[in-house]
C-alpha positions in Angstrom: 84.7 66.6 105.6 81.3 65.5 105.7 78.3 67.7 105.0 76.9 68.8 108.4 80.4 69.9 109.5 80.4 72.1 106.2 77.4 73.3 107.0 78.4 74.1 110.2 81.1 76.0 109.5 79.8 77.9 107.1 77.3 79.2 109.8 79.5 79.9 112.0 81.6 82.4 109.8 78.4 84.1 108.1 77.8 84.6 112.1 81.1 86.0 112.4 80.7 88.3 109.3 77.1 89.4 110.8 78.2 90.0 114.6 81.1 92.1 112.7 78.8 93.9 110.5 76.5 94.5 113.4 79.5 96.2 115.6 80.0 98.7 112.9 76.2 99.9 112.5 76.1 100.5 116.2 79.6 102.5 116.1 78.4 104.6 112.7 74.7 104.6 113.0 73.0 106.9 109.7 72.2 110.3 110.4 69.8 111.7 107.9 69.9 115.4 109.5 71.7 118.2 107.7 75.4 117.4 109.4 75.9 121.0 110.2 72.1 122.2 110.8 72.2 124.2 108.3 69.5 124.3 105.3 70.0 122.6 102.0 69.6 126.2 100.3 72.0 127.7 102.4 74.3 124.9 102.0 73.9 125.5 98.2 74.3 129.2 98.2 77.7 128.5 100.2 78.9 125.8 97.6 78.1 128.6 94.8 80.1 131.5 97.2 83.1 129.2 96.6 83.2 128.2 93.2 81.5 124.4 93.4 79.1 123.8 90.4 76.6 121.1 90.9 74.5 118.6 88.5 71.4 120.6 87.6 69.4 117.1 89.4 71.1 115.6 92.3 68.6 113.1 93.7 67.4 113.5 97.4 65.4 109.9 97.3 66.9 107.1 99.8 67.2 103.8 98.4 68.5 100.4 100.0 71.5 98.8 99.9 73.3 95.3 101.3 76.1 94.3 103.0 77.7 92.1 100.5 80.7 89.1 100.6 83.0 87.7 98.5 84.8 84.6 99.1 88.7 84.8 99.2 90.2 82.2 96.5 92.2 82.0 93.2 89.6 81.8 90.8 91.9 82.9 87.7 95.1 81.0 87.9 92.9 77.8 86.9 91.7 79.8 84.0 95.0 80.2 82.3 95.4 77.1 80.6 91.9 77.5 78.9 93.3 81.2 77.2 94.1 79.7 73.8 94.3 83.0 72.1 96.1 85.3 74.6 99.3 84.6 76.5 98.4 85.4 80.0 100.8 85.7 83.3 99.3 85.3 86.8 100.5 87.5 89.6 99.9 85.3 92.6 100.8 88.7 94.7 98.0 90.7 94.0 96.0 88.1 92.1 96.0 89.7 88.6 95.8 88.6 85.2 97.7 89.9 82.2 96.6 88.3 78.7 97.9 89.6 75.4 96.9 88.4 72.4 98.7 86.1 70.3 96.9 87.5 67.2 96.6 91.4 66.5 93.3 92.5 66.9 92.4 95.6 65.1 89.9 98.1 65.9 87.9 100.1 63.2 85.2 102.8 63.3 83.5 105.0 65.8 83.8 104.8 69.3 80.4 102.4 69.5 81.6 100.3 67.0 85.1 100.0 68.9 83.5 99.1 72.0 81.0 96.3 70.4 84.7 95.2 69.5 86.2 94.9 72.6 82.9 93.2 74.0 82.8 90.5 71.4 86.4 89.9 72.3 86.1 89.9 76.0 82.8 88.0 76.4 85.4 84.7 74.5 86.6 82.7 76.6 89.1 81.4 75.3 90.1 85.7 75.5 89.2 86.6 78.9 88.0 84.7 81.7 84.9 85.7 83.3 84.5 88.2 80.6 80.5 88.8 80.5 80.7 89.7 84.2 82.3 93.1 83.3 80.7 96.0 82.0 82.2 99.1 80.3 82.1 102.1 82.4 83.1 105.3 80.3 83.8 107.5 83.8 86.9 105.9 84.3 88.2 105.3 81.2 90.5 107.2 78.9 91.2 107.0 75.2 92.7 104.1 74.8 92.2 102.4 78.2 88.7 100.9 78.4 88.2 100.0 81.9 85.4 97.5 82.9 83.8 96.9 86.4 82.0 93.7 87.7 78.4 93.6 87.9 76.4 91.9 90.5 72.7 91.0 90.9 73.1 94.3 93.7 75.1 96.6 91.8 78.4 97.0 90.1 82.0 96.6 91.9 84.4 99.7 92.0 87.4 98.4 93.8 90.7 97.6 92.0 90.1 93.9 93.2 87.3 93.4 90.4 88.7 95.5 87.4 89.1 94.7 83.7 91.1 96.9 81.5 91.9 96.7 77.8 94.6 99.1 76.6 94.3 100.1 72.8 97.4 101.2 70.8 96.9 102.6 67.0 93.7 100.5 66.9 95.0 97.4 68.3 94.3 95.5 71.7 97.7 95.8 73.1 96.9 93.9 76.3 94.3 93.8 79.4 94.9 93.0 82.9 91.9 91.4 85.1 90.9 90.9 88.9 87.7 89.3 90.0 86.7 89.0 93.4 84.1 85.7 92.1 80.5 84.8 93.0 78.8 87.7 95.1 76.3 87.3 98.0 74.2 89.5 100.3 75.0 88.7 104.2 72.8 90.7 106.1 68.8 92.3 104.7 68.5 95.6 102.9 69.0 98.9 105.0 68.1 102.1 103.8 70.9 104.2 102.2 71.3 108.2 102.0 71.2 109.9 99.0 72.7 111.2 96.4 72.6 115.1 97.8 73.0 113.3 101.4 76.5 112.1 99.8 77.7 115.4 98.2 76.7 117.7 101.8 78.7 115.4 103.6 81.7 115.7 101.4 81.5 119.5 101.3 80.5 119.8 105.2 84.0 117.4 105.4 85.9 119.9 103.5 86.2 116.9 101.2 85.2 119.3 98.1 87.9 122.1 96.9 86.8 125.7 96.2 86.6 126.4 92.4 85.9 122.7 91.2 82.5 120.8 89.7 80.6 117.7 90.5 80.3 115.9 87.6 78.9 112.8 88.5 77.5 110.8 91.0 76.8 107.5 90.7 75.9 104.7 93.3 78.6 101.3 93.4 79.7 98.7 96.1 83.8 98.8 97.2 85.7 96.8 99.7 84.8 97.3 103.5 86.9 94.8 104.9 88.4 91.4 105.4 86.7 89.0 107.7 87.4 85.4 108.1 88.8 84.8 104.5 85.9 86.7 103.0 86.3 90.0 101.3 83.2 92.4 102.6 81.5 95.1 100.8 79.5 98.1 100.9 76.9 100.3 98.8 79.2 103.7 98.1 78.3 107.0 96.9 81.2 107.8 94.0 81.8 111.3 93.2 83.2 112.7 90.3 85.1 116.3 91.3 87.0 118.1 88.5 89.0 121.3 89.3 88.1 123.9 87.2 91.9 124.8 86.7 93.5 121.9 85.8 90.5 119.5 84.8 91.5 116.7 86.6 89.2 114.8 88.1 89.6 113.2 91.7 86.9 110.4 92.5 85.5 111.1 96.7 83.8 108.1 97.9 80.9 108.2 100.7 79.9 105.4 103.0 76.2 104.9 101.9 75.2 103.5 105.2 76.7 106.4 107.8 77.8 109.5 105.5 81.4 109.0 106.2 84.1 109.8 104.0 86.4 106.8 103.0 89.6 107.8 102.5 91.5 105.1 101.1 91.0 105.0 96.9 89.6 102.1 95.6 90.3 101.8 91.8 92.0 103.1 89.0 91.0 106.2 87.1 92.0 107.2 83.7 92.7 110.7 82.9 
């Protein structure tokens, strides 16, 4: 195929993607009122009349965020034959990666010093491909699972398509598993996003929050939208972290940054 058909076609399906994109704005456009009128201090004073605890600052500041896409290919079955120090099996079914090393690999001292481990070993290639494109995120790790997420030039990827965990056992990497979605581009300019309290009200106005829990995190991330035209597309998302004050499990909400609306379907793996 020579160059000006490639050209042309990948115009043609970034126009896809954007007449798409455009669609869903005009079905869900942002509202940035109160969604049930009320004030924010009276919405507070009900959260507090059932139990909901709040972080002491919950930003009210809009930022911007991007429609982002992903192309659709196996980029880590061609990486197997270059793990010289793990044996790795390749799922073709849900495009995941299992490596365990050949070697044991202890771990020793604090919990710092453990993770400064775990980096050195999966920023190796010859470990872990595409390794210094995760970062450790501690709110949905557990003891011995250290789960990573994939970092972009427009924010970090929580979606179980672009995970990296390492499972420890008695101070030793047992094994990891790894998805990567690949290469990350912005298809459409920056729009303005709601906040961070924007976020919460909407869960709680939803009914998305239970009585008697805390919010004990909130933190900004892009997840998976949708499919279009072989491309995986993405969206800025509001993540928040709700524990019950019972049981102290934690359930992670997730709000459409764009148009307040709750997104039902989970995303990624939390460790308890």
């Amino acid at each position: 195929m020579d160059r000006k058909r490639i050209k042309w076609l990948f115009f043609i399906v970034f126009l896809l993607i954007d007449i798409y994109l455009g669609i869903e704005i005009w079905r869900s456009p942002i509202s940035l009122s109160s969604t049930t009128g009320t004030t924010s201090t009276s919405i507070r004073a009900e959260m507090r009349a059932d139990g909901i605890d709040l972080p002491l600052h919950l930003s009210r500041k809009q930022q911007s965020g991007y429609y982002l896409a992903a192309k659709n290919q196996d980029y880590l079955s061609r990486k197997t034959s270059r793990l010289t120090q793990v044996s790795s099996r390749y799922s073709k079914t849900d495009n995941t990666l299992t490596g365990t090393p050949k070697a044991v690999v202890l771990l020793d001292g604090d919990r710092q010093k453990i993770l400064q481990q775990l980096e050195d070993f999966k920023n190796d290639p010859a470990n872990v491909p595409y390794g210094k494109e995760f970062v450790y995120d501690p709110s949905i790790s557990g003891e011995d699972t250290y789960c990573y997420v994939q970092k972009t030039d427009y924010g970090q990827i929580y979606d179980s398509d672009a995970q990296l965990t390492i499972n420890v056992h008695n101070n030793q990497i047992t094994n990891y598993t790894l998805t990567y979605m690949g290469p990350i581009s912005s298809v459409r300019e920056p729009q303005l996003i709601i906040s961070a309290w924007h976020a919460v009200k909407a869960m709680y106005t939803d009914r998305e929050i239970n009585n008697n829990s805390r919010v004990i995190q909130v933190k900004l991330g892009y997840s998976k939208l949708t499919d279009v035209r072989g491309n995986t597309i993405l969206l800025p998302t509001w993540l928040i972290f709700v524990e019950s004050k019972a049981t102290k499990n934690v359930a992670v909400k997730r709000v459409n940054a764009f148009t307040a609306q709750i997104l039902q379907s989970g995303s990624y793996n939390v460790q308890n």
